[in-house]
Residue, then its C-alpha position, 0 to 999 in steps of 0.5 A: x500500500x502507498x501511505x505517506x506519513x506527515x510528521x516525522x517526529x516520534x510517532x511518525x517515525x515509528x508509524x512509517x518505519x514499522x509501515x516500511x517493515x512490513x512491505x508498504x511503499x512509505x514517504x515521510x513529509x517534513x518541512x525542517x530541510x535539514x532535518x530531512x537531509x538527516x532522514x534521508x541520509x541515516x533513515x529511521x531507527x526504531x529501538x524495542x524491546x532492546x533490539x535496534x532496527x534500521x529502515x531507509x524511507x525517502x523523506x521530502x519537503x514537496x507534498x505533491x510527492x505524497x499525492x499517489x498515495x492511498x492514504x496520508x497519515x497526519x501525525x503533527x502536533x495539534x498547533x499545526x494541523x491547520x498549517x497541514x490541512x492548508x498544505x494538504x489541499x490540492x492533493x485532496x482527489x487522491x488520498x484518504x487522509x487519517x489523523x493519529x493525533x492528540x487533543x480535540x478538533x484535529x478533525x475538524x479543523x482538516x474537515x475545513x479543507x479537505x473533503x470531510x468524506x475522505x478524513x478518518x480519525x484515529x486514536x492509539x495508545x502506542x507510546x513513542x519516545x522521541x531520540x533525536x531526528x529519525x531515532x525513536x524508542x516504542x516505548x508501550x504498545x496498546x490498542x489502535x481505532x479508527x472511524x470516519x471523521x465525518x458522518x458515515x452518509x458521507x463517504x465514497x463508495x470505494x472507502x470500504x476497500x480503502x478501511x480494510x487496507x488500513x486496518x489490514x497494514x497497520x495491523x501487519x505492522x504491529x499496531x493491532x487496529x480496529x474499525x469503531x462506527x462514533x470515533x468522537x467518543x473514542x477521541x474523547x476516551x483518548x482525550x482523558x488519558x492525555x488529561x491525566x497523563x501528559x501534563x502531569x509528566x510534564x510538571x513533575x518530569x516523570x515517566x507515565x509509570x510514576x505517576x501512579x506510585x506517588x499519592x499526591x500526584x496520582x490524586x491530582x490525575x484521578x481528579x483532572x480526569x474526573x473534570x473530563x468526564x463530567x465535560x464529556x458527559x455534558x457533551x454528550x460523549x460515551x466514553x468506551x471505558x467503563x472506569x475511564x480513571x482505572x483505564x488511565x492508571x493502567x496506561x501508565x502501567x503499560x507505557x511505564x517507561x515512556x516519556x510523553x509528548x508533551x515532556x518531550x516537548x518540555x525537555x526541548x523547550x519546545x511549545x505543547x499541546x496543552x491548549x488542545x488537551x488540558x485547555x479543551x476541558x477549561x475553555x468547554x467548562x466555561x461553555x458549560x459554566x462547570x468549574x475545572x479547577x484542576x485542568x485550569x491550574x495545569x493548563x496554566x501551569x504547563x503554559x508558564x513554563x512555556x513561557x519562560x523557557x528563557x529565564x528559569x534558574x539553571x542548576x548550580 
C-alpha cells in the first residue's frame, strides 16, 4: 500500500518505519530541510524491546510527492494541523487522509479543507519516545481505532476497500487496529488519558509509570480526569471505558517507561499541546459554566513554563 506519513517526529517515525517493515511503499513529509537531509541520509531507527532496527524511507519537503498515495497519515502536533490541512489541499482527489493525533478538533479543523468524506480519525495508545531526528524508542504498545471523521452518509463508495487496507497494514505492522462506527467518543476516551497523563509528566518530569506510585500526584490525575468526564458527559460523549480513571492508571502501567509528548516537548523547550488537551476541558467548562479547577491550574501551569523557557534558574 502507498501511505505517506506527515510528521516525522516520534510517532511518525515509528508509524512509517514499522509501515516500511512490513512491505508498504512509505514517504515521510517534513518541512525542517535539514532535518530531512538527516532522514534521508541515516533513515529511521526504531529501538524495542532492546533490539535496534534500521529502515531507509525517502523523506521530502514537496507534498505533491505524497499525492499517489492511498492514504496520508497526519501525525503533527495539534498547533499545526491547520498549517497541514492548508498544505494538504490540492492533493485532496487522491488520498484518504487519517489523523493519529492528540487533543480535540484535529478533525475538524482538516474537515475545513479537505473533503470531510475522505478524513478518518484515529486514536492509539502506542507510546513513542522521541531520540533525536529519525531515532525513536516504542516505548508501550496498546490498542489502535479508527472511524470516519465525518458522518458515515458521507463517504465514497470505494472507502470500504480503502478501511480494510488500513486496518489490514497497520495491523501487519504491529499496531493491532480496529474499525469503531462514533470515533468522537473514542477521541474523547483518548482525550482523558492525555488529561491525566501528559501534563502531569510534564510538571513533575516523570515517566507515565510514576505517576501512579506517588499519592499526591496520582490524586491530582484521578481528579483532572474526573473534570473530563463530567465535560464529556455534558457533551454528550460515551466514553468506551467503563472506569475511564482505572483505564488511565493502567496506561501508565503499560507505557511505564515512556516519556510523553508533551515532556518531550518540555525537555526541548519546545511549545505543547496543552491548549488542545488540558485547555479543551477549561475553555468547554466555561461553555458549560462547570468549574475545572484542576485542568485550569495545569493548563496554566504547563503554559508558564512555556513561557519562560528563557529565564528559569539553571542548576548550580
Amino acid at each position: 500500500m502507498k501511505i505517506g506519513v506527515v510528521g516525522p517526529g516520534a510517532m511518525g517515525c515509528l508509524l512509517a518505519g514499522k509501515l516500511a517493515l512490513a512491505g508498504n511503499e512509505v514517504v515521510l513529509l517534513d518541512h525542517y530541510p535539514e532535518r530531512v537531509r538527516v532522514l534521508n541520509r541515516l533513515g529511521v531507527r526504531i529501538e524495542s524491546d532492546n533490539q535496534v532496527v534500521k529502515v531507509k524511507i525517502p523523506v521530502t519537503l514537496d507534498a505533491e510527492v505524497l499525492s499517489s498515495s492511498e492514504v496520508i497519515l497526519i501525525c503533527v502536533k495539534a498547533y499545526d494541523t491547520l498549517t497541514v490541512a492548508r498544505t494538504l489541499q490540492g492533493l485532496a482527489k487522491g488520498p484518504y487522509f487519517l489523523t493519529l493525533q492528540n487533543g480535540v478538533g484535529n478533525i475538524e479543523t482538516l474537515g475545513k479543507y479537505l473533503p470531510k468524506k475522505k478524513i478518518l480519525g484515529g486514536i492509539t495508545s502506542h507510546g513513542a519516545t522521541d531520540l533525536g531526528s529519525g531515532r525513536v524508542r516504542h516505548a508501550g504498545r496498546g490498542e489502535t481505532f479508527i472511524g470516519f471523521g465525518f458522518d458515515k452518509g458521507k463517504r465514497e463508495p470505494r472507502v470500504d476497500q480503502i478501511r480494510d487496507q488500513i486496518l489490514e497494514r497497520l495491523s501487519q505492522a504491529g499496531f493491532s487496529t480496529r474499525w469503531v462506527p462514533d470515533i468522537e467518543n473514542l477521541i474523547w476516551s483518548k482525550l482523558l488519558i492525555n488529561i491525566g497523563i501528559n501534563a502531569l509528566t510534564a510538571l513533575t518530569r516523570l515517566p507515565n509509570g510514576k505517576l501512579v506510585e506517588f499519592n499526591g500526584v496520582k490524586e491530582i490525575l484521578e481528579e483532572a480526569v474526573r473534570e473530563g468526564m463530567e465535560i464529556g458527559l455534558k457533551k454528550g460523549i460515551q466514553f468506551i471505558q467503563a472506569d475511564p480513571v482505572a483505564q488511565v492508571k493502567k496506561v501508565c502501567r503499560l507505557t511505564a517507561t515512556n516519556v510523553s509528548s508533551m515532556l518531550q516537548d518540555i525537555l526541548k523547550k519546545s511549545r505543547t499541546e496543552i491548549d488542545f488537551i488540558n485547555g479543551v476541558i477549561v475553555r468547554e467548562g466555561r461553555r458549560y459554566g462547570t468549574p475545572v479547577p484542576v485542568n485550569s491550574l495545569l493548563t496554566r501551569l504547563v503554559k508558564t513554563i512555556e513561557q519562560s523557557y528563557a529565564q528559569t534558574v539553571a542548576a548550580c
